[in-house]
GUMAR-868229 format. One record per atom (N, C-alpha, C): residue number from 1; atom name; x, y, z; residue in three letters. Coordinates in Angstrom, 3 decimals. Atoms other than C-alpha are relative to their C-alpha. Example, Ala and Ser with C-alpha at 12.3 -4.5 7.8 and 13.67 -1.06 7.14 Angstrom:
// GUMAR-868229
<rec loke="1" setor="N" u="0.890" v="-1.190" w="0.000" filum="Ala"/>
<rec loke="1" setor="CA" u="12.300" v="-4.500" w="7.800" filum="Ala"/>
<rec loke="1" setor="C" u="0.900" v="1.200" w="0.000" filum="Ala"/>
<rec loke="2" setor="N" u="-0.820" v="-1.190" w="-0.060" filum="Ser"/>
<rec loke="2" setor="CA" u="13.670" v="-1.060" w="7.140" filum="Ser"/>
<rec loke="2" setor="C" u="-0.770" v="1.090" w="0.730" filum="Ser"/>
END
This chain:
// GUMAR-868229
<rec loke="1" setor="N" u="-1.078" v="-0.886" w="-0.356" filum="Unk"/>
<rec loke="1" setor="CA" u="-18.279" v="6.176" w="5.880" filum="Unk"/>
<rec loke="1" setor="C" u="0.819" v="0.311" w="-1.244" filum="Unk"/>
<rec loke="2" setor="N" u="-0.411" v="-0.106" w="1.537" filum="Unk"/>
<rec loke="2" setor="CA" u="-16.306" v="7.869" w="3.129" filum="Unk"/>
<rec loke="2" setor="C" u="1.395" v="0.986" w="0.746" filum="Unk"/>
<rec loke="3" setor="N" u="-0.760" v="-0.800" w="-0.512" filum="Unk"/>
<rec loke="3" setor="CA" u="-13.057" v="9.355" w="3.814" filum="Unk"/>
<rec loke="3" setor="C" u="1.290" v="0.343" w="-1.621" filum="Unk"/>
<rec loke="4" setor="N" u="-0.216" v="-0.671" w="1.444" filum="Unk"/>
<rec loke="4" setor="CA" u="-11.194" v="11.164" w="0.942" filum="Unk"/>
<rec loke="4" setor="C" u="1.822" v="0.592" w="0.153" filum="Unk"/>
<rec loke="5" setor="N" u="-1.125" v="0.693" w="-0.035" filum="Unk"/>
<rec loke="5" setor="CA" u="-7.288" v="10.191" w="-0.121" filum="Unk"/>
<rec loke="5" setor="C" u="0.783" v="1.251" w="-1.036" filum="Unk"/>
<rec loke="6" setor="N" u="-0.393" v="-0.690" w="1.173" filum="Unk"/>
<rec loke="6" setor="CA" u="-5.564" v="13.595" w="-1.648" filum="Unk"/>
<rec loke="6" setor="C" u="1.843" v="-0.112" w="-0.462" filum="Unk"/>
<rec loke="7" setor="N" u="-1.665" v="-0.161" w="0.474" filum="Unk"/>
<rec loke="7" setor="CA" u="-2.084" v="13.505" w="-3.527" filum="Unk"/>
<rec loke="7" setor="C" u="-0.061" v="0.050" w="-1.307" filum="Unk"/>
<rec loke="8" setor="N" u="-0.858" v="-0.246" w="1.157" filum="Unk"/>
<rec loke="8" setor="CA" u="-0.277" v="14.689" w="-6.823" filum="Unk"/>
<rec loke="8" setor="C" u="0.437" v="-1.531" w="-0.736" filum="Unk"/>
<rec loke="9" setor="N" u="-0.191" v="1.307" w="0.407" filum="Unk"/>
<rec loke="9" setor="CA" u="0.904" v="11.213" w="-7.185" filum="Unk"/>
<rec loke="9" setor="C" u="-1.546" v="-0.965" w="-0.240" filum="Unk"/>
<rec loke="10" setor="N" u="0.423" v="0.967" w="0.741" filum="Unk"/>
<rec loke="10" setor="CA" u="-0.797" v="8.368" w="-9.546" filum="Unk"/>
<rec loke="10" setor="C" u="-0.660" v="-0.892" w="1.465" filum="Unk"/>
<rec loke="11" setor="N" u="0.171" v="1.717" w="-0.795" filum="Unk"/>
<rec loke="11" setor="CA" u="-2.331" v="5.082" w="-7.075" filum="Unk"/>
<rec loke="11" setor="C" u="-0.292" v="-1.167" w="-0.558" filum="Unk"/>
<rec loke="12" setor="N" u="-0.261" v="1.280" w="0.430" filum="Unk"/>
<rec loke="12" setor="CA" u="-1.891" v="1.801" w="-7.707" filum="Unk"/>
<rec loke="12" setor="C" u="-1.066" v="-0.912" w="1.599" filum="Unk"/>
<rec loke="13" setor="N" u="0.487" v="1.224" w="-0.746" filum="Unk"/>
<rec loke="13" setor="CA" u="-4.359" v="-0.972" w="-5.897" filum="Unk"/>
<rec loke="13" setor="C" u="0.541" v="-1.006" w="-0.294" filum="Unk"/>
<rec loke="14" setor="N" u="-0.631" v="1.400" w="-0.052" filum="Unk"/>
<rec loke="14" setor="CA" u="-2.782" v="-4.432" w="-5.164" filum="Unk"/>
<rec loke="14" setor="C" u="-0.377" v="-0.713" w="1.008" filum="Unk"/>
<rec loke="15" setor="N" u="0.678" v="1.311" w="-0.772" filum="Unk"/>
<rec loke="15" setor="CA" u="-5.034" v="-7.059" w="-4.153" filum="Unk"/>
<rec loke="15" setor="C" u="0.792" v="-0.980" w="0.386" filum="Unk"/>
<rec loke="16" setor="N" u="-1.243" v="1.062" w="-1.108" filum="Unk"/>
<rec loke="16" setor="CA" u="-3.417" v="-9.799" w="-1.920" filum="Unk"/>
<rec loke="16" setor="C" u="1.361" v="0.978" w="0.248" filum="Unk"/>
<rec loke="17" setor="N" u="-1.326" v="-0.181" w="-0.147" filum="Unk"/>
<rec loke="17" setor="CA" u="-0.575" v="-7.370" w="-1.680" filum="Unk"/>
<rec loke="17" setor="C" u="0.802" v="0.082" w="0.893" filum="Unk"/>
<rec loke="18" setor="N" u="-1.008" v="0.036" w="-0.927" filum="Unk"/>
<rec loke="18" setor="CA" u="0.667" v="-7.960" w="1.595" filum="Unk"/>
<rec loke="18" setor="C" u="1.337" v="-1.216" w="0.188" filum="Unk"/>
<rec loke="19" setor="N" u="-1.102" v="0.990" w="0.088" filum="Unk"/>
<rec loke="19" setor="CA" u="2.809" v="-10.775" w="1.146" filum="Unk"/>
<rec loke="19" setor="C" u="0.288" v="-0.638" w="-1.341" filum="Unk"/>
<rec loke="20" setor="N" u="-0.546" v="0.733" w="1.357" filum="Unk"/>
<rec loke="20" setor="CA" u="4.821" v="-12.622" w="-1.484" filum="Unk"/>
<rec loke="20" setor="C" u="-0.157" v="0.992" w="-1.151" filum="Unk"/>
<rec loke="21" setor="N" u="0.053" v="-0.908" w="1.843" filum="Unk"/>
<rec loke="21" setor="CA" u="4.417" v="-11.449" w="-5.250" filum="Unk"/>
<rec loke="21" setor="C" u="-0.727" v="1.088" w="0.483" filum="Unk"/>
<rec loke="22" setor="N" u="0.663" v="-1.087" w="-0.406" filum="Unk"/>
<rec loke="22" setor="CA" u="1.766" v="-9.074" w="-4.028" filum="Unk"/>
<rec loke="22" setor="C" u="0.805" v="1.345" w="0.496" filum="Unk"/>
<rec loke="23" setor="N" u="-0.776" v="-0.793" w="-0.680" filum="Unk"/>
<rec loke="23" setor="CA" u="4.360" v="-7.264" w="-1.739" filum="Unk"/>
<rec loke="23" setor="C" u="0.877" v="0.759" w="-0.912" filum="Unk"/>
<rec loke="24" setor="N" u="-0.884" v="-0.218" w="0.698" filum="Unk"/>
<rec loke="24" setor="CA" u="6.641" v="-7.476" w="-3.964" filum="Unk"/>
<rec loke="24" setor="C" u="-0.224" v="1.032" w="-1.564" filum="Unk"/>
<rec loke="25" setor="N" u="0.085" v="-1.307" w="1.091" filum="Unk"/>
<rec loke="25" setor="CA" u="4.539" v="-5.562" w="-6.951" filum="Unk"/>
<rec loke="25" setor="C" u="-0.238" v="1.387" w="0.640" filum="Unk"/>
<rec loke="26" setor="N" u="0.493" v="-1.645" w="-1.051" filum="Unk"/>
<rec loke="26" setor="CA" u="3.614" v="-2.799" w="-4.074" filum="Unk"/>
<rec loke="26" setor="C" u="1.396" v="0.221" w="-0.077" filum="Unk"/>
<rec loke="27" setor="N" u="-1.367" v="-0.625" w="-0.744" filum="Unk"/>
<rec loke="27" setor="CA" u="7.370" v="-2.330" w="-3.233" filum="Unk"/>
<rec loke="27" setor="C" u="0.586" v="0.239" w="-1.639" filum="Unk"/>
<rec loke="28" setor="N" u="-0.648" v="-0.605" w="1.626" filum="Unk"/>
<rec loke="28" setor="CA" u="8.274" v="-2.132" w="-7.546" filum="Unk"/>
<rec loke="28" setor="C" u="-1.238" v="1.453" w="0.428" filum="Unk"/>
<rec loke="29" setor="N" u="1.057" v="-1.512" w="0.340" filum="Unk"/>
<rec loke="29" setor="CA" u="4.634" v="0.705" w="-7.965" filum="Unk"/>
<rec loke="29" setor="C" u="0.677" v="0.907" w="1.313" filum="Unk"/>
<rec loke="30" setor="N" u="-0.352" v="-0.710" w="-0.857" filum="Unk"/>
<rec loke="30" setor="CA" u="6.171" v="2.045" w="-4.746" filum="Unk"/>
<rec loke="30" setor="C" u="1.463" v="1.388" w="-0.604" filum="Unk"/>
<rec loke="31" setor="N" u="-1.083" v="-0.586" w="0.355" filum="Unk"/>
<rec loke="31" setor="CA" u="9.823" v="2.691" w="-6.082" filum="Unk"/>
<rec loke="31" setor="C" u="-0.232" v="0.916" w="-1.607" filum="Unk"/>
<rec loke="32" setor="N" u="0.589" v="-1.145" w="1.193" filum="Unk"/>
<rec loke="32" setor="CA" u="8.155" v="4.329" w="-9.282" filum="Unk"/>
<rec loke="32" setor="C" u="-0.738" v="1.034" w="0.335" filum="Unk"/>
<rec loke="33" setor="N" u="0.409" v="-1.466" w="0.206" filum="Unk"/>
<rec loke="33" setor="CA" u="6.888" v="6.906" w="-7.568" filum="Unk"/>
<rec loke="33" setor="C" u="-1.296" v="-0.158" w="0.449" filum="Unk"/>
<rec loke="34" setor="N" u="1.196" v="-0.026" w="-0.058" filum="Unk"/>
<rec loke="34" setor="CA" u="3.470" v="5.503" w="-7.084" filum="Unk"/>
<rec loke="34" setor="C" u="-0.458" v="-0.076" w="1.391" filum="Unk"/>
<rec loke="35" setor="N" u="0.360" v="0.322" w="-1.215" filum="Unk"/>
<rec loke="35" setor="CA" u="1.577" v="5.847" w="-4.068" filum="Unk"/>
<rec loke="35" setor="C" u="-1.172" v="-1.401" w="-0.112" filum="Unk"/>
<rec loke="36" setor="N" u="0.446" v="1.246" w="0.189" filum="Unk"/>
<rec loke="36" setor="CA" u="-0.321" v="2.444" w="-3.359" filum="Unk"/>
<rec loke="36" setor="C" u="-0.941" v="-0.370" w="1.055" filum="Unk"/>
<rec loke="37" setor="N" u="0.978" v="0.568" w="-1.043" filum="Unk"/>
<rec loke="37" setor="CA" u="-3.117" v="0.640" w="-1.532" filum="Unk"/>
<rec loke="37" setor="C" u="0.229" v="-1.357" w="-0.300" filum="Unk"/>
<rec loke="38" setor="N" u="-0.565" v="1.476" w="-0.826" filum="Unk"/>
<rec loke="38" setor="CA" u="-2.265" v="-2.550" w="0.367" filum="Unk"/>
<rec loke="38" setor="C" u="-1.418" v="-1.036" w="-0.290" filum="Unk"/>
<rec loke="39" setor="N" u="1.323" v="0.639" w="0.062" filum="Unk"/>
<rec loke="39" setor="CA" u="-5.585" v="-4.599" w="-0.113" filum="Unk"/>
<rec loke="39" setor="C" u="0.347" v="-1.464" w="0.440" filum="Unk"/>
<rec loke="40" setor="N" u="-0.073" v="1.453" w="-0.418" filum="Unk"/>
<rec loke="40" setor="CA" u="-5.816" v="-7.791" w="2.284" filum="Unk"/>
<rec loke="40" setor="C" u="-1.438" v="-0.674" w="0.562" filum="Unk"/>
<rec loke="41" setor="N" u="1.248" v="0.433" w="-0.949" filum="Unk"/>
<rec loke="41" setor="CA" u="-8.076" v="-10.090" w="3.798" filum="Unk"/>
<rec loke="41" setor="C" u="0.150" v="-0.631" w="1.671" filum="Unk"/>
<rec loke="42" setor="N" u="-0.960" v="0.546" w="-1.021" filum="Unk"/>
<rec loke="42" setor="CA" u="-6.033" v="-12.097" w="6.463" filum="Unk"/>
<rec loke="42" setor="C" u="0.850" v="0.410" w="0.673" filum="Unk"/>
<rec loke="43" setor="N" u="-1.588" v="-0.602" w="-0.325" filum="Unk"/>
<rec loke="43" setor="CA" u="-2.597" v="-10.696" w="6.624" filum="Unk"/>
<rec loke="43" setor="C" u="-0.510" v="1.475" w="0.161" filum="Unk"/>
<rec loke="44" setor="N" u="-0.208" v="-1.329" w="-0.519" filum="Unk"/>
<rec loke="44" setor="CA" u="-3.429" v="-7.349" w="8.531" filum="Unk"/>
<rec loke="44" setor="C" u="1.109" v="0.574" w="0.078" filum="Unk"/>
<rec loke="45" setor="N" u="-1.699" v="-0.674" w="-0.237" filum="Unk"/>
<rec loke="45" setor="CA" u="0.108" v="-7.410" w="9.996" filum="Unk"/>
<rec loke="45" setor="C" u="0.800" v="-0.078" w="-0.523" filum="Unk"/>
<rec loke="46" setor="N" u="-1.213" v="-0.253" w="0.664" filum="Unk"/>
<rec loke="46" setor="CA" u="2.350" v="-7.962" w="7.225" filum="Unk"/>
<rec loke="46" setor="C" u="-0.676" v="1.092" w="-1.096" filum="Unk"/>
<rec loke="47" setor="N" u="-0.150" v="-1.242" w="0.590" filum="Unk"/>
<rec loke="47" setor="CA" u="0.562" v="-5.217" w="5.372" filum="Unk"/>
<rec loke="47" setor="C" u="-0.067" v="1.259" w="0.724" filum="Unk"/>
<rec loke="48" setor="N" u="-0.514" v="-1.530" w="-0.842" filum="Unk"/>
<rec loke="48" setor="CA" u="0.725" v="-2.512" w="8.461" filum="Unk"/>
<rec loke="48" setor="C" u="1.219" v="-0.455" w="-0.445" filum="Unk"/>
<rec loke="49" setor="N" u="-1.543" v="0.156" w="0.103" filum="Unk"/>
<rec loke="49" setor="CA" u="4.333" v="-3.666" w="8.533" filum="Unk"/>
<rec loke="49" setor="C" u="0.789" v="0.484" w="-1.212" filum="Unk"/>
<rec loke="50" setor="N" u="-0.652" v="-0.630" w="1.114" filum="Unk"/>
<rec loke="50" setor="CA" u="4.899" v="-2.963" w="4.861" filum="Unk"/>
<rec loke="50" setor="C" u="-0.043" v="1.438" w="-0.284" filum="Unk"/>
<rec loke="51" setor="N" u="0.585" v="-1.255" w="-0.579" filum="Unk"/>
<rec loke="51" setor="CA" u="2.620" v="0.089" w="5.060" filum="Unk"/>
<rec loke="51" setor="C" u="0.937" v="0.833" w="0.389" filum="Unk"/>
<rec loke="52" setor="N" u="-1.241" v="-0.852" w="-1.124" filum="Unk"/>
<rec loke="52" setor="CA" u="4.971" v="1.391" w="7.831" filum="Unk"/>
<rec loke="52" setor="C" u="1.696" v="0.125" w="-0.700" filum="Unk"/>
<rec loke="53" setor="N" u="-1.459" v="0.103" w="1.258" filum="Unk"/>
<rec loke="53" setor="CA" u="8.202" v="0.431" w="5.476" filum="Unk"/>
<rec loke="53" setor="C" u="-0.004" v="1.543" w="-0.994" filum="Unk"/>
<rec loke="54" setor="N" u="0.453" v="-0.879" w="0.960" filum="Unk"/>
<rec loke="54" setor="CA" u="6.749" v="2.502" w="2.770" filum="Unk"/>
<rec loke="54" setor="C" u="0.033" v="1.462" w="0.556" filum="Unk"/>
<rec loke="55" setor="N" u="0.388" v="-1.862" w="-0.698" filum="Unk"/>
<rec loke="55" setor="CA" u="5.637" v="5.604" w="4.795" filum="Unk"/>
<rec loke="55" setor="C" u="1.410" v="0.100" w="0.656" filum="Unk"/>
<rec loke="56" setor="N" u="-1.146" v="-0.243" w="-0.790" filum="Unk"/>
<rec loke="56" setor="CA" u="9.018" v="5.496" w="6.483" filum="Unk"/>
<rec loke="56" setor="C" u="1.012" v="1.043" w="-1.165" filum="Unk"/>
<rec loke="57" setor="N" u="-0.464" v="-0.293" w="1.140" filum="Unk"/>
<rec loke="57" setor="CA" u="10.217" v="6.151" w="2.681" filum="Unk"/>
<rec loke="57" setor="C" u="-0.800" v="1.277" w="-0.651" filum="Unk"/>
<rec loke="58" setor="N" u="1.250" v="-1.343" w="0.777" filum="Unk"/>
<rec loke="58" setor="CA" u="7.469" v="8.961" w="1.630" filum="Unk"/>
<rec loke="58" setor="C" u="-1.142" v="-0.276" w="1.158" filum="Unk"/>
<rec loke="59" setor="N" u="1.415" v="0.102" w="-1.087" filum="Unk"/>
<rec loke="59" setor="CA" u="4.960" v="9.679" w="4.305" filum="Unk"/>
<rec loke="59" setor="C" u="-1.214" v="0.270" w="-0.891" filum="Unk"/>
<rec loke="60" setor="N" u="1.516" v="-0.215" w="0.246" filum="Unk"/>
<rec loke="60" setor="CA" u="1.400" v="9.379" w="3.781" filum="Unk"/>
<rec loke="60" setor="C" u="-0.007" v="-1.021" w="-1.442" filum="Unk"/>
<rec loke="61" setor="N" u="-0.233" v="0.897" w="1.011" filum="Unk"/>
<rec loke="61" setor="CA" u="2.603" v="7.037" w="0.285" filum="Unk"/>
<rec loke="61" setor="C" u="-1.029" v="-1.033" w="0.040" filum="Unk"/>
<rec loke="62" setor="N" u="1.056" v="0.818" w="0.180" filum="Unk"/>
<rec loke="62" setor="CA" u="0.556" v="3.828" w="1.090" filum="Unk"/>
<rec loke="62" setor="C" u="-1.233" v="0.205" w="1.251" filum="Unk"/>
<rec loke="63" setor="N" u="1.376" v="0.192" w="-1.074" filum="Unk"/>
<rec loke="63" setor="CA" u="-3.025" v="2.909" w="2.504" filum="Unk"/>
<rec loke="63" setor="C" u="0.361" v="-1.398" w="0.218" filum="Unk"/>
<rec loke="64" setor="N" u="0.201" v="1.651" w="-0.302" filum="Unk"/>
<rec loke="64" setor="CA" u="-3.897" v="-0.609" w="4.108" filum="Unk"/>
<rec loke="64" setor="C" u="-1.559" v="0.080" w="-0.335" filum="Unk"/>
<rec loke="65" setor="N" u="1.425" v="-0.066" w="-0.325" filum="Unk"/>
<rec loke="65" setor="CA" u="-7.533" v="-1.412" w="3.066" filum="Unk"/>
<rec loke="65" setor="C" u="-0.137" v="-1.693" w="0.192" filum="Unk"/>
<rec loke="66" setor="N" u="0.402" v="1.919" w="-0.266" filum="Unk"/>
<rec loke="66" setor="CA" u="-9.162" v="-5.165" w="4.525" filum="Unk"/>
<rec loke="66" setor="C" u="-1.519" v="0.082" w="-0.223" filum="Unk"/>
<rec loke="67" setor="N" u="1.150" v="0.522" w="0.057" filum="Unk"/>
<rec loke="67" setor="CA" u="-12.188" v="-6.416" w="3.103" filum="Unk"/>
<rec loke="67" setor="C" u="-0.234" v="-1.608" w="-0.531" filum="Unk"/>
END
């Protein structure tokens, strides 16, 4: 499956980034402007939750990807 991610803005990937330090470098690349992908393995729901933070602030801004 291939689904295709367009925006003007830079992206930033951040592995583990749903919680702790992780979160915390998504929510700095966030406030610079960057749009960002959430990358977890476990923590689904604290990266929808941040996810949803983010897009509340700039829609369409972050992804969640889990592998």
């Amino acid at each position: 499956m291939s689904s295709e991610i367009k925006s003007s803005r830079p992206w930033a990937l951040v592995t583990g980034g749903a919680k702790r330090l992780g979160a915390a470098i998504v929510r700095q690349l966030h406030e610079r402007d960057l749009n960002v992908m959430i990358h977890c393995l476990g923590s689904v729901e604290p990266a929808a939750d941040l996810a949803r933070q983010l897009d509340a602030v700039r829609p369409g801004s972050p992804v969640v990807l889990q592998a």
